[in-house]
C-alpha positions as a printed Julia matrix, in Angstrom:
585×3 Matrix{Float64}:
  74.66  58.28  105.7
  77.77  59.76  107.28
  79.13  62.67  105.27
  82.56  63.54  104.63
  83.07  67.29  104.97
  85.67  69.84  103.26
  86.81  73.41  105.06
  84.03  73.09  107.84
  80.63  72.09  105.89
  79.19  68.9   104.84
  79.31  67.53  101.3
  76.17  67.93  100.53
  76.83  71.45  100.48
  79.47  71.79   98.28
  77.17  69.78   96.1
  74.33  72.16   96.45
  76.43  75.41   95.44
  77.72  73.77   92.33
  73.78  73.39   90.91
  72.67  76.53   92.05
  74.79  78.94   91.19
  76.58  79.73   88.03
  80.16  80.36   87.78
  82.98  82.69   85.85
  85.08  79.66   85.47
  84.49  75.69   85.8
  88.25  73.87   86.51
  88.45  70.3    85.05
  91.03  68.98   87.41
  92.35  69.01   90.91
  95.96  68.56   90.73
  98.31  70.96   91.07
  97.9   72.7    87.74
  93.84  72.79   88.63
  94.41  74.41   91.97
  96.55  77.14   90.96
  94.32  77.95   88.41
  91.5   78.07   91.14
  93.56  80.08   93.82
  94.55  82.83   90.96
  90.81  83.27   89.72
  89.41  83.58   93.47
  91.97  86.29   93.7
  90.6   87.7    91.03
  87.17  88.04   92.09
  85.96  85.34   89.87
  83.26  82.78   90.92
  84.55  79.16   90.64
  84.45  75.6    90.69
  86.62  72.57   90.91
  85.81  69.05   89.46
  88.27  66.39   90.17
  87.57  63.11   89.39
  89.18  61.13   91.75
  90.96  62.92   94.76
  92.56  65.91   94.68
  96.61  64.98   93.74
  95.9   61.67   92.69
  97.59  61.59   89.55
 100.92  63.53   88.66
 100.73  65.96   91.56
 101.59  62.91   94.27
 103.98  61.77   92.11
 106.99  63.82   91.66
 109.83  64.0    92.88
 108.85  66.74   95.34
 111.46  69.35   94.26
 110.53  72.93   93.91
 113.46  73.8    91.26
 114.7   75.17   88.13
 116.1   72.34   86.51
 119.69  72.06   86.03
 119.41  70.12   82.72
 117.12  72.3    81.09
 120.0   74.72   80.63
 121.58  72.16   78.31
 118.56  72.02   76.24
 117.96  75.98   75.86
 114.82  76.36   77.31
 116.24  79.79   79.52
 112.6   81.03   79.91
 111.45  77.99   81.86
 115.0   77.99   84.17
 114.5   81.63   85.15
 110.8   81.38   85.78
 110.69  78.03   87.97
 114.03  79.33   89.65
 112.47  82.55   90.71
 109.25  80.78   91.75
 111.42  78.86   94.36
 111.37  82.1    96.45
 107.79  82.72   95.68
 106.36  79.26   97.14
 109.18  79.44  100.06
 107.49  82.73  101.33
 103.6   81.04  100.08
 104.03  78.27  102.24
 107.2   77.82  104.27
 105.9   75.02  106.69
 105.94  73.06  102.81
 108.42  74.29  100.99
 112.12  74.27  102.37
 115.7   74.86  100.9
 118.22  71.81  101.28
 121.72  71.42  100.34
 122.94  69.6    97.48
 126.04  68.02   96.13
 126.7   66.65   92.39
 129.7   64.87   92.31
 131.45  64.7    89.27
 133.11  61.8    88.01
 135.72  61.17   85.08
 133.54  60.73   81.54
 130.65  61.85   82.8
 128.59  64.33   80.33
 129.64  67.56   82.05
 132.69  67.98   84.12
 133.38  70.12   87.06
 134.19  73.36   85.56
 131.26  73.31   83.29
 128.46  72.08   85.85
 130.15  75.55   88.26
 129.4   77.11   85.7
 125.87  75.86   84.8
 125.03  76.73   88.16
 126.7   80.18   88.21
 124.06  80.67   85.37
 121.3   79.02   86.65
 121.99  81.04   90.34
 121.79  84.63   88.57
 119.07  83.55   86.18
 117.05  82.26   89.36
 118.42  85.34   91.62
 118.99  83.25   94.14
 119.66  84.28   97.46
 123.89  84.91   98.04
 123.96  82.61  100.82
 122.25  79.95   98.66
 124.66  80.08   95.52
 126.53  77.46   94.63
 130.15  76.14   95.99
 132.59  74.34   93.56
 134.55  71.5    95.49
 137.29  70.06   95.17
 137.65  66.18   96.26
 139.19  66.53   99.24
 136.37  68.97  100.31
 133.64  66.91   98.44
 134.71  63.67  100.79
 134.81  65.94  103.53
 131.27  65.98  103.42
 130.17  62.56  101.6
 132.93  60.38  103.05
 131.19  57.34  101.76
 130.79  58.4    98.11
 132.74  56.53   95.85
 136.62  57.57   94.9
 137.59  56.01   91.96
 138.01  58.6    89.36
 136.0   61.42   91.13
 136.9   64.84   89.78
 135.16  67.1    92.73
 131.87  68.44   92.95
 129.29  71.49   92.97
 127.23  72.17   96.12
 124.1   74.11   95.68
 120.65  74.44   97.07
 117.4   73.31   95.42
 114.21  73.39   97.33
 111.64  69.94   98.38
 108.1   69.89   99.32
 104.8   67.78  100.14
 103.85  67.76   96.79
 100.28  66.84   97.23
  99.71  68.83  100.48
 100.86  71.74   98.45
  98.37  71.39   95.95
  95.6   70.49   99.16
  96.69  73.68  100.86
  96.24  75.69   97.15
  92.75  74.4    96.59
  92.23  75.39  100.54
  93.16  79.24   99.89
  91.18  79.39   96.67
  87.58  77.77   98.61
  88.47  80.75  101.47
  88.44  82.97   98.6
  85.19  81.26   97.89
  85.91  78.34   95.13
  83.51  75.35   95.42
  86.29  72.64   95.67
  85.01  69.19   94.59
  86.59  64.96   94.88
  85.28  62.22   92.73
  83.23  64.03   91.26
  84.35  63.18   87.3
  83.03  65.51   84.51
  81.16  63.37   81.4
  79.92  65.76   79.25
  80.51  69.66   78.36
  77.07  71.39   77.43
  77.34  73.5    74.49
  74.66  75.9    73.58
  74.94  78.13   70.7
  78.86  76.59   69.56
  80.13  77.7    73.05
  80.33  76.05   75.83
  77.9   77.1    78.36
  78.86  74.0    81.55
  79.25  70.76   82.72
  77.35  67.48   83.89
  79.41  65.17   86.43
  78.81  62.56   88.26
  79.27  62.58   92.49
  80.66  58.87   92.58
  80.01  59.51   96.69
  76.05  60.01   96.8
  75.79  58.33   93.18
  74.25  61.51   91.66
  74.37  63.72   88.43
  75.21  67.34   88.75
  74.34  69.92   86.27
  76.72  73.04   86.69
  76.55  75.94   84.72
  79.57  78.34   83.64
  80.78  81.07   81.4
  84.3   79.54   80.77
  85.74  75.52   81.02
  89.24  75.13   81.74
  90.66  71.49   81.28
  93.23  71.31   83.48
  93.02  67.35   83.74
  96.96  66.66   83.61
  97.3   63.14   82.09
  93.84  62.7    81.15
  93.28  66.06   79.42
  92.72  64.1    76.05
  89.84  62.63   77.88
  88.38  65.9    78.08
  88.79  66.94   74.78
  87.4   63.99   73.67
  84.43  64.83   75.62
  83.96  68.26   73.56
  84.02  66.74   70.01
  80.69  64.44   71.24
  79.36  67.43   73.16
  75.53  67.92   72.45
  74.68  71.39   72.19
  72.61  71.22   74.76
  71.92  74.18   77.75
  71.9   73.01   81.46
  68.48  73.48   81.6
  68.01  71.3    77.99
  65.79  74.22   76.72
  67.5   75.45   73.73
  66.83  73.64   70.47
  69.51  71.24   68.97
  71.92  72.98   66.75
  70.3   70.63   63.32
  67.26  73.15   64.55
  69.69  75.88   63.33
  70.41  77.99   60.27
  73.9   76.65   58.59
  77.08  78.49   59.46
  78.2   80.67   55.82
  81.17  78.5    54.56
  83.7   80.69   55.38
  82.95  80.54   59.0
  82.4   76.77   59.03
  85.95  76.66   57.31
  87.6   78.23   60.01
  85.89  76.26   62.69
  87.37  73.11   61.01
  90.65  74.91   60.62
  90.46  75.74   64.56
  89.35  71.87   65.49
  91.95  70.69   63.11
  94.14  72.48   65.24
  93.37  71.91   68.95
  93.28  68.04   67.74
  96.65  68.07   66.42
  97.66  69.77   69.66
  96.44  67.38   71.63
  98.24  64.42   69.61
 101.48  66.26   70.64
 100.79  65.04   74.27
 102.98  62.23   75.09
 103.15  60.64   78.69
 106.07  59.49   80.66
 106.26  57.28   83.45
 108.85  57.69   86.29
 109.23  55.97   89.71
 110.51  56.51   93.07
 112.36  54.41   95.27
 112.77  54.84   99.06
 114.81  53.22  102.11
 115.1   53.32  105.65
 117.52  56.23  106.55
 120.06  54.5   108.21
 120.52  51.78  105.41
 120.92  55.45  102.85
 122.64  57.72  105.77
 123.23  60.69  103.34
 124.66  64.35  105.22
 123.17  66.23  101.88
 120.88  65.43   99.17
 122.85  63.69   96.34
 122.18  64.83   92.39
 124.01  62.3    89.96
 124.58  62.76   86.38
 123.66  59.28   84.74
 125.25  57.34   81.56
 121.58  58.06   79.64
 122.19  61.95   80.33
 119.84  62.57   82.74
 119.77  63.56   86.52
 118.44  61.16   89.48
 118.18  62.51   92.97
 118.66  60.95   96.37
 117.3   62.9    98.54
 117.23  62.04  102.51
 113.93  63.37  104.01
 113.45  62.57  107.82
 113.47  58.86  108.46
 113.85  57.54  105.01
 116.31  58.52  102.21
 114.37  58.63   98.7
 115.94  58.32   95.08
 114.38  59.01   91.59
 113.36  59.55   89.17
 113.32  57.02   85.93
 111.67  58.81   82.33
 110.1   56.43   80.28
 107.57  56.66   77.5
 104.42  55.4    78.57
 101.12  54.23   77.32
  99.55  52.24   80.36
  96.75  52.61   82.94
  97.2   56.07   84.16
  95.35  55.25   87.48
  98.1   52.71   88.83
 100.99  53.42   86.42
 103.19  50.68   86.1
 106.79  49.63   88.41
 108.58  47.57   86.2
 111.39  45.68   87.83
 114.02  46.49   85.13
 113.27  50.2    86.18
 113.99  49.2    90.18
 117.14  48.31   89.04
 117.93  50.86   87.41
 118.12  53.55   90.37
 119.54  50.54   92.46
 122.43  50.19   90.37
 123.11  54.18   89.91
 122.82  54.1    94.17
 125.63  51.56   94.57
 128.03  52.76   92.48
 127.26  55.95   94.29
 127.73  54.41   97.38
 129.08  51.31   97.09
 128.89  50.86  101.21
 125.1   50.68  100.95
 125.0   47.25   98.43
 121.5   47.86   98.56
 118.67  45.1    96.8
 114.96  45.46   96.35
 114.48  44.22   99.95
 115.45  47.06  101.61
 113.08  49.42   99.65
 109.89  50.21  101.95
 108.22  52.74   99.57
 107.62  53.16   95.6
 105.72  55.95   93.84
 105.16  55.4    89.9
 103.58  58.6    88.25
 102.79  59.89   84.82
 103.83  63.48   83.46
 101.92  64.81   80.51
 104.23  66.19   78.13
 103.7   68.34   75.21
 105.95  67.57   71.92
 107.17  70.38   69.74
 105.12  70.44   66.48
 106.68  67.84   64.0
 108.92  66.22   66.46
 109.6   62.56   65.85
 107.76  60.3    67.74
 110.3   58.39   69.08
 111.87  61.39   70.66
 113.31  60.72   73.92
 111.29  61.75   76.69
 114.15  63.22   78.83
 114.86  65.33   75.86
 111.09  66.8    75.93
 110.76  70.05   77.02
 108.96  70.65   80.13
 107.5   74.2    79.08
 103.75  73.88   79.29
 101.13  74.99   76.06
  97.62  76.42   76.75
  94.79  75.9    73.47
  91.61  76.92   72.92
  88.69  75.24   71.67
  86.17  76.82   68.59
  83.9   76.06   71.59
  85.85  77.84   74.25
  87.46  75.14   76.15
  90.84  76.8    77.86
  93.41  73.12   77.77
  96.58  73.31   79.7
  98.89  70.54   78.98
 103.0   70.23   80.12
 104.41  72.25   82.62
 106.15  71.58   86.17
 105.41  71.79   89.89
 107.85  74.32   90.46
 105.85  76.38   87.77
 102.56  76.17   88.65
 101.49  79.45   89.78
 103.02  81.02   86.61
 101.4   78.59   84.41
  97.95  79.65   86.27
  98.55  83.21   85.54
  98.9   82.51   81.81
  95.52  80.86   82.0
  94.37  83.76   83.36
  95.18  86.2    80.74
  93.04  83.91   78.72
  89.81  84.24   81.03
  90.52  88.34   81.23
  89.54  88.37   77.82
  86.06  87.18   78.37
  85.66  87.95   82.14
  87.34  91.43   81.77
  84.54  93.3    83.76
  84.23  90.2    86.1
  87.52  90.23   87.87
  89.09  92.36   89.96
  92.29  92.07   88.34
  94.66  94.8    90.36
  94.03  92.38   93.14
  94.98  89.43   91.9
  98.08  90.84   90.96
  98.97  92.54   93.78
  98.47  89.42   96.16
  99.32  86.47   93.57
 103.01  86.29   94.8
 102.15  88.23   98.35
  99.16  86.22  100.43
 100.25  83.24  101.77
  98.78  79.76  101.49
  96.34  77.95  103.03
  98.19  76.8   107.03
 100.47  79.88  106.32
  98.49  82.75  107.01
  99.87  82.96  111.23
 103.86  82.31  110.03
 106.46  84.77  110.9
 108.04  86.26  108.04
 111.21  86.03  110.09
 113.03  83.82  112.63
 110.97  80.73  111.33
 113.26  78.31  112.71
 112.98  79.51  116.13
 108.96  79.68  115.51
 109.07  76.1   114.88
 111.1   74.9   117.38
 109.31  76.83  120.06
 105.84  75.84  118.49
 107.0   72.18  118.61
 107.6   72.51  122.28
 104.25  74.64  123.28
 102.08  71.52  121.38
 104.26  69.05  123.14
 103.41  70.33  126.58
  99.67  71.51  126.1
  98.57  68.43  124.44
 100.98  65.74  125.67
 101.8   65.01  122.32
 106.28  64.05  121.56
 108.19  66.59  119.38
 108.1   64.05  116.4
 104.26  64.39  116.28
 104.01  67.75  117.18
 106.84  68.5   114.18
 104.87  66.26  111.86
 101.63  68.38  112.66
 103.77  71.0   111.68
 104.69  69.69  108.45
 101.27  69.36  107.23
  98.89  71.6   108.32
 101.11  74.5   109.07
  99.64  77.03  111.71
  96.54  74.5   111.5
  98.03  71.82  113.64
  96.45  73.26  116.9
  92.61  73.34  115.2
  93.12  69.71  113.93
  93.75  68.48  117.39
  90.33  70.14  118.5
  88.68  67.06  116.09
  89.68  64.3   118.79
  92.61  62.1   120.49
  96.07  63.34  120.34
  96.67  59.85  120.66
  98.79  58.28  117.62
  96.13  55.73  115.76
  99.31  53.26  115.44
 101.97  53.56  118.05
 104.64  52.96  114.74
 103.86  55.81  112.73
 103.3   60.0   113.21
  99.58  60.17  112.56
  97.12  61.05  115.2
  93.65  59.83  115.76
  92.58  63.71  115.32
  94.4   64.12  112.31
  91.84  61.39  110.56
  89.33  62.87  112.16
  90.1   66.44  110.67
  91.48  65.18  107.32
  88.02  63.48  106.58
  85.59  65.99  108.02
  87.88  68.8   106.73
  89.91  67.84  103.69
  87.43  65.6   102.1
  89.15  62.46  102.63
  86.62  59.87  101.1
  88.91  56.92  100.43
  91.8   54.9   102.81
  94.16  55.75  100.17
  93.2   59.69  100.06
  94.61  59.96  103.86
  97.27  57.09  103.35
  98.8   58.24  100.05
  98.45  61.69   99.77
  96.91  63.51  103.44
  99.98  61.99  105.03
 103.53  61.29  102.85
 103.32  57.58  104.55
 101.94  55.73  101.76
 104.58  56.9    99.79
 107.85  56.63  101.56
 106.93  53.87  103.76
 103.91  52.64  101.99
 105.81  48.78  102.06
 105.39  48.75  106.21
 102.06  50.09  106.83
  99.78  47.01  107.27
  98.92  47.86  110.45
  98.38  51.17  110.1
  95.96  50.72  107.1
  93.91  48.6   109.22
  93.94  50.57  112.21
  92.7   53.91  109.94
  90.16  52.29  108.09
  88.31  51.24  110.95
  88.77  54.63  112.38
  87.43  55.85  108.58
  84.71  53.06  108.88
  83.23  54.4   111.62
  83.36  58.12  110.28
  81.64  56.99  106.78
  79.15  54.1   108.07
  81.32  51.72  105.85
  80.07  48.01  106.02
  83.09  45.59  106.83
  82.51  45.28  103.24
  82.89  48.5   101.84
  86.37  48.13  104.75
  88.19  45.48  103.12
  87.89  47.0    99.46
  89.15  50.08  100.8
  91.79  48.32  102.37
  92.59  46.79   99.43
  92.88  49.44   97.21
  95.28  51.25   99.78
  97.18  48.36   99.69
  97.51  48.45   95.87
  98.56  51.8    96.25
 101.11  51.69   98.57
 102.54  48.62   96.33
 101.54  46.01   99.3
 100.03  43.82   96.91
């Protein structure tokens, strides 16, 4: 059978390393949170592995609304700390990975009655700029209307007040967190897709590994660690479900069951219960919310600048004009559905339909001009004795880190702006075990410092003119047009001329940016087992334009058929599923 293959070896070897060796640390989750977890500990010297269940990004990290920011609104609610960190990250993650991360201008109009007038929205963003230290010629600009319609000449006039211009910073959300699990396998992480844990093995009352199950080859794997990190994102519950039925049983089942063993003294099983008691009522503080994305052909949502609009509920949505499409979110809704396939519920369409129109009434724009929807679900974490019905908007985004009696290391909350931060706190909690494991100077010293994964060849300086004369050398050497050569760019950074080594530089679809040797590269290299894996998150496609692609889903996955020995009817399921995803059907 045909293998797909992940930073230049087969499968099967990945699959190998993870039963023969044993690791520092064992990462239960490939999102975003999971990877930067991974990356930090390889810098540190530490042997590790990644399990992700389905493929890497599938859940939250694909999801977002692909800012890289501080969060304006988390001024209002206090939460300083978690401003000033993801503000100051912004720089960090610009300099990480600039072919990814980029600044763009926005504008917040103000209108009469809204929650926060001009004056004090300057003056949030005076803050937020100096808590951030952002850079001078990013700060903000208060304008007034005549200079806010200079720029937006289609926003609407009735009782606007002015506006604030300031810059925020958008990404590929889940080719950040692809090009994060990248750096940490160079380091040497084994990085591994659908490849679900289903049980912790305990010897001893500590957790001592891992048995998953490869849903490719149909396999169990037994994988052996000193430390378990659930970094699962929504499904981190799951996981600690997983620990309170965990046998204590070694990897190689030699150790006698714990009944075999001498009773605790009371006073030790006491605080054991005490310590359970308390990682369970941690994890019934995690609450999910559901938001979704809208997005429309650019030239029915023309916009100069990205748009941020305070709403009646007290919240911000986005519109956000990204290449040929012009995207708007997001909605935040409590949410207790399939986490897989999270819901679009029509009454939630409307909702960023209506807040677009009275934006800019020109546009008059319906449900049949939208050609992409994303639904995703953020894992939140509730202060202690919050009320249940609290409003998810007004849930902080800070993230929480608890450990098990057993050892398990659980993550829960946070944002993608954050990430790298968050993975250093779960760091200091593996230094206290793996202490003499790591080498910790250098993980500090090149955390913030060594670029990402398609970043490593990137001038420091002068990146514009870079890319424009990089655009123009792959143009001409592999008769490829600028808007391929820029979307190779885009996502694989100083990569793009090794993927077009893997075949055609022919486009697979003469409709869309996607070359026949990007396929071939994103499933021999990335580990691109599923349609939907290179529709939905290799590519941004399935996302912003997931509503035209018929013909491109057909054309790749007979292009992927051929790669993976699929039958024609292992082809239409896979078809189907991307369909599904990319809200076709």
């Amino acid at each position: 059978m045909a293998e797909s293959g992940w930073m230049g070896h087969p499968r099967s070897y990945w699959t190998e390393r993870l039963q023969q060796e044993e690791y520092d640390v064992i990462i239960i989750g490939g999102g975003i949170t999971g990877a930067g977890i991974a990356r930090e500990a390889s810098l540190a010297g530490l042997k590790v592995a990644v399990l992700e269940g389905s493929d890497f990004a599938a859940g939250t990290s694909s999801r977002s609304t692909k800012l890289i920011h501080g969060g304006l609104r988390y001024l209002a609610q206090g939460h300083l700390r978690l401003v000033r960190e993801a503000g100051s990250e912004r720089a960090v993650l610009r300099r990480l990975a600039p072919h990814l991360v980029r600044p763009v201008p926005f504008v917040l109009p103000i209108y009469k009655g809204m929650q926060h007038g001009r004056m004090a929205m300057s003056a949030a963003i005076w803050l937020y700029d100096r808590l951030a230290g952002v850079a001078k010629e990013e700060r903000r600009q208060t304008l007034s209307v005549h200079e806010l319609l200079q720029l937006h000449p289609a926003l609407e006039q009735k009782e606007l007040l002015g506006g604030v211009l300031y810059h925020e910073y958008v990404t590929d959300d889940a080719r950040l967190t692809l090009a994060t699990l990248q750096s940490a396998s160079a380091l040497g992480a084994v990085v591994l897709n659908d490849c679900p844990v289903r049980k912790l093995l305990v010897a001893d009352g500590t957790l001592c590994g891992v048995i998953a199950h490869d849903l490719i080859d149909d396999r169990q794997l037994v994988i052996t660690g000193r430390l378990v990190v659930n970094a699962a994102g929504p499904w981190i519950e799951q996981v600690l479900a997983l620990e309170q039925t965990a046998r204590p049983d070694r990897a190689d089942q030699s150790e006698a069951p714990t009944s075999a063993m001498p009773p605790a003294p009371p006073t030790v099983q006491a605080e054991v219960a005490t310590a359970q008691d308390e990682v369970r009522g941690a994890a019934s503080r995690v609450t999910h919310s559901r938001g979704i994305h809208l997005s429309f052909p650019a030239e029915r949502l023309p916009l100069p600048h990205a748009l941020a609009v305070q709403t009646a509920d007290r919240r911000l949505v986005f519109l956000i004009p990204k290449g040929e499409v012009t995207y708007v979110g997001t909605t935040d809704k409590r949410y207790a559905g399939d986490l897989h396939h999270p819901e679009v519920p029509a009454e939630e369409i409307d909702y960023l339909l209506r807040i677009v129109n009275r934006l800019r009434p020109d546009a008059q724009l319906t449900e049949a001009d939208v050609i992409g929807i994303w639904s995703g679900v953020r894992p939140l974490v509730t202060a202690a004795g919050s009320s249940a019905a609290q409003d998810t908007k007004d849930v902080s985004r800070e993230d929480e880190i608890w450990v098990s009696p057993g050892g398990l290391i659980t993550i829960a909350g946070g944002k993608l702006t954050a990430y790298r931060k968050m993975a250093e706190r779960v760091l200091s909690h593996l230094r206290q075990t793996l202490e003499s494991s790591g080498d910790w100077n250098r993980w500090q010293t090149l955390s913030a410092r060594l670029p990402l994964y398609g970043a490593e060849q990137l001038p420091a300086v002068n990146q514009s003119q870079w890319w424009q004369s990089e655009i123009t050398r792959l143009s001409e050497q592999h008769n490829i047009g600028c808007a391929d050569a820029s979307a190779l760019l885009d996502r694989f950074g100083d990569r793009a001329e090794a993927v077009l080594a893997y075949g055609s530089s022919a486009r697979i679809d003469p409709h869309f940016p996607l070359l026949c040797a990007e396929i071939h590269y994103m499933v021999r290299h990335e580990s691109a087992n599923h349609l939907q894996d290179l529709i939905a998150r290799r590519t941004e496609l399935g996302r912003f334009r997931g509503r035209e692609l018929a013909s491109l889903i057909d054309a790749v996955s007979r292009e992927m058929a051929l790669l993976l020995d699929w039958t024609e009817e292992q082809r239409e399921r896979e078809v189907h599923s991307c369909q599904r995803e990319c809200h076709l059907v």
